[in-house]
LOVEXTI-137464 format. One record per residue: z, x, y of N, C-alpha, C, O in turn; residue in three letters. Coordinates in pm, whole numbers, plus 32768, in hexadecimal, padded with zeros to 4 digits. Layout:
<nodes>
ZXYZXYZXYZXYALA;...
</nodes>
This chain:
<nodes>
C86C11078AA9C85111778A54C8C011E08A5AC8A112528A37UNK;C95A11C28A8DC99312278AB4C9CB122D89FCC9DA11CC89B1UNK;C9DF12A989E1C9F312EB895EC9AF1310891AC9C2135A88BBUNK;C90512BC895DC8A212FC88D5C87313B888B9C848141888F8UNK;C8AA138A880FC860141487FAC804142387DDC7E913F8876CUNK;C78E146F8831C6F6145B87FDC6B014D78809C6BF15288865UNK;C65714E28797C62E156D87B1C58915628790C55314FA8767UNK;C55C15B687A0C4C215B98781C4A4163A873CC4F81694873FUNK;C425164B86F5C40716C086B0C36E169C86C7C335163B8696UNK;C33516FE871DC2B017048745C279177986FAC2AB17E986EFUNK;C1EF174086BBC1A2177E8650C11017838680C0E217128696UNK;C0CB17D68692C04C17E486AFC00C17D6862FC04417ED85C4UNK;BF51179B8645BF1F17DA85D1BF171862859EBF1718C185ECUNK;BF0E187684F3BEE218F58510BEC418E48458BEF518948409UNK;BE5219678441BE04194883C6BDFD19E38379BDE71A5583A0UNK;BE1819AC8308BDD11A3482B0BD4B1A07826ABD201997824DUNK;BD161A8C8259BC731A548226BC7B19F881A1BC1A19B6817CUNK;BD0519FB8153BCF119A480E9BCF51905811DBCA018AC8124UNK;BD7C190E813DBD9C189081C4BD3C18218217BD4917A8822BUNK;BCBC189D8249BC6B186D8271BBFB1827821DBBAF17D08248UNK;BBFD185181B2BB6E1829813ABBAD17C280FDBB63177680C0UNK;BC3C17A480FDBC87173B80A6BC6616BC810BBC38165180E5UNK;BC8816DE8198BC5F16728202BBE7163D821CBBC515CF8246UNK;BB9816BF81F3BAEA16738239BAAD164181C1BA37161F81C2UNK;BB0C16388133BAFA15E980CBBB3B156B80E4BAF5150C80C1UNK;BB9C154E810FBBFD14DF811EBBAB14928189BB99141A8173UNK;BB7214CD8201BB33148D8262BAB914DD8294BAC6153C82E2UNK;BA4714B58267B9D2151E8277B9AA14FD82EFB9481542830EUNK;B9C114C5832EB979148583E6B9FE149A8439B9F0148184B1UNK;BA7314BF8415BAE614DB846DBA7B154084EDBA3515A384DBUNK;BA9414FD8557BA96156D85C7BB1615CB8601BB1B15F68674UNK;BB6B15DD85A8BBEA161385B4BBBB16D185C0BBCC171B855FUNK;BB9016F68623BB7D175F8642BBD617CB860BBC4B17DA862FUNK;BB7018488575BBAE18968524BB3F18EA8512BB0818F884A4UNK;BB1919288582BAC0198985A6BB391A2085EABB821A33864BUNK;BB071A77855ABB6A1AF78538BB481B5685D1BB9C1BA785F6UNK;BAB91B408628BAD11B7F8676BAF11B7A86E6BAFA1BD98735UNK;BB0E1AE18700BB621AB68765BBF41AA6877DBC3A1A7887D7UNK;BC091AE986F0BCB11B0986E3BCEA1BAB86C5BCA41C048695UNK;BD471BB586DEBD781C2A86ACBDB11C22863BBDDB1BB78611UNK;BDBC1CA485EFBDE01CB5858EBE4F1CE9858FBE6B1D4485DCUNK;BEB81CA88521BF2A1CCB8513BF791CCA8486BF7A1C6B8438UNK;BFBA1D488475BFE91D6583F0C0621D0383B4C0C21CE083F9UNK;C0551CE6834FC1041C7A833FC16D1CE18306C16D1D5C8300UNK;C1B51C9482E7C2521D1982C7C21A1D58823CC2351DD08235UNK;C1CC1D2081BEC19A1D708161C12B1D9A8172C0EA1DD18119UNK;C0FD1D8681F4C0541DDB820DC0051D7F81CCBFBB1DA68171UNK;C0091CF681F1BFB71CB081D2BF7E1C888259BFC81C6082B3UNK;BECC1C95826CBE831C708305BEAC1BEF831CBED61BA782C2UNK;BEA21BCA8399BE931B7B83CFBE541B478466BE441BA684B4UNK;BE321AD48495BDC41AFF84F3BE1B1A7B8569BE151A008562UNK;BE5E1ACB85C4BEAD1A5D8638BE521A8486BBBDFD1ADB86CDUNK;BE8B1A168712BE301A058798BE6F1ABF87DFBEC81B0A87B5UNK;BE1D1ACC8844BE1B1B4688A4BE901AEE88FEBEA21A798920UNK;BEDB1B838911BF661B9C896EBF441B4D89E3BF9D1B048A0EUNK;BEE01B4D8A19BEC21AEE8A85BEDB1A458A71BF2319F48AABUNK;BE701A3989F6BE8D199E89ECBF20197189AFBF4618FC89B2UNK;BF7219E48973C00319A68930C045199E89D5C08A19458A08UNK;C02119F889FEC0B219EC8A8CC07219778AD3C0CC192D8AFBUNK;BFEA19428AF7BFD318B18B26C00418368ADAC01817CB8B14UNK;C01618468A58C02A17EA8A1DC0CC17D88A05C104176B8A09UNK;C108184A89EDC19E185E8A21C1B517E58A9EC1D3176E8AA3UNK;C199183A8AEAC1B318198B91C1A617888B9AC1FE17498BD4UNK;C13617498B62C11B16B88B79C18B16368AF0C1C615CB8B02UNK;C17B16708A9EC1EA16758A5EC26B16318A7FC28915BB8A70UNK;C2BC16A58AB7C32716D38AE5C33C16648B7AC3A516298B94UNK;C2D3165F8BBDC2DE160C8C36C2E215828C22C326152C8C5AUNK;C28A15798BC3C27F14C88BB2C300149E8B62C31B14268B67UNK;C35B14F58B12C3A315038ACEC41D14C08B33C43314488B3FUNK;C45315138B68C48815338BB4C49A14B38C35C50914868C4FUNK;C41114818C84C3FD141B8C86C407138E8C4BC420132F8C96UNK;C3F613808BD9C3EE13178BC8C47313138B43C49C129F8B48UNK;C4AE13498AF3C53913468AD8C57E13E88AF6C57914548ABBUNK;C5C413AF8B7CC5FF14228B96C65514758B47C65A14EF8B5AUNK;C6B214268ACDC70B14308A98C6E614C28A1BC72F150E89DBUNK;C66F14B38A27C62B14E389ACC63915858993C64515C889F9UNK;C63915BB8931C64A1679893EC5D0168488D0C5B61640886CUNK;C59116F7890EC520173F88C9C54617A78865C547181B888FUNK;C56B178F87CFC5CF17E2878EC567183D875AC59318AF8749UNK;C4D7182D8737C48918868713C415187A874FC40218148791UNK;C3BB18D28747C34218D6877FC2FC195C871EC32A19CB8702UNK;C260190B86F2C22C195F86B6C181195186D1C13319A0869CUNK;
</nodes>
């Protein structure tokens, strides 16, 4: 693997209430957890809501992420995270 260039772009879920009604149409039995008060709310760059995991669960999910990452192709760079 010596030269590889490899990168990753780690994306969490995350839902707007339209987003969400388009999905639980697409898949009405999804257990894909999109319960607004188990998330925080967060504004987008035109002030459009949106509903991502709590600062707690992004930095666990970071962290685990990043380790197994890291672990298992070392070579790899974390160019975004959202």
């Amino acid at each position: 693997m010596a030269g590889l260039d490899l990168t990753a772009e780690l994306i969490t879920h995350r839902f707007t209430p339209g987003s969400k009604e388009v999905l639980l149409g697409w898949y009405p039995r999804t257990r894909l957890e999109m319960d607004e008060e188990s998330r925080r709310r967060k504004h987008g760059r035109f002030g459009a809501v949106k509903y991502v995991y709590p600062r707690e669960t992004m930095t666990e999910l970071r962290t685990w992420f990043e380790r197994e990452l890291a672990a298992r192709v070392p070579a790899c760079r974390v160019r975004y995270w959202t």
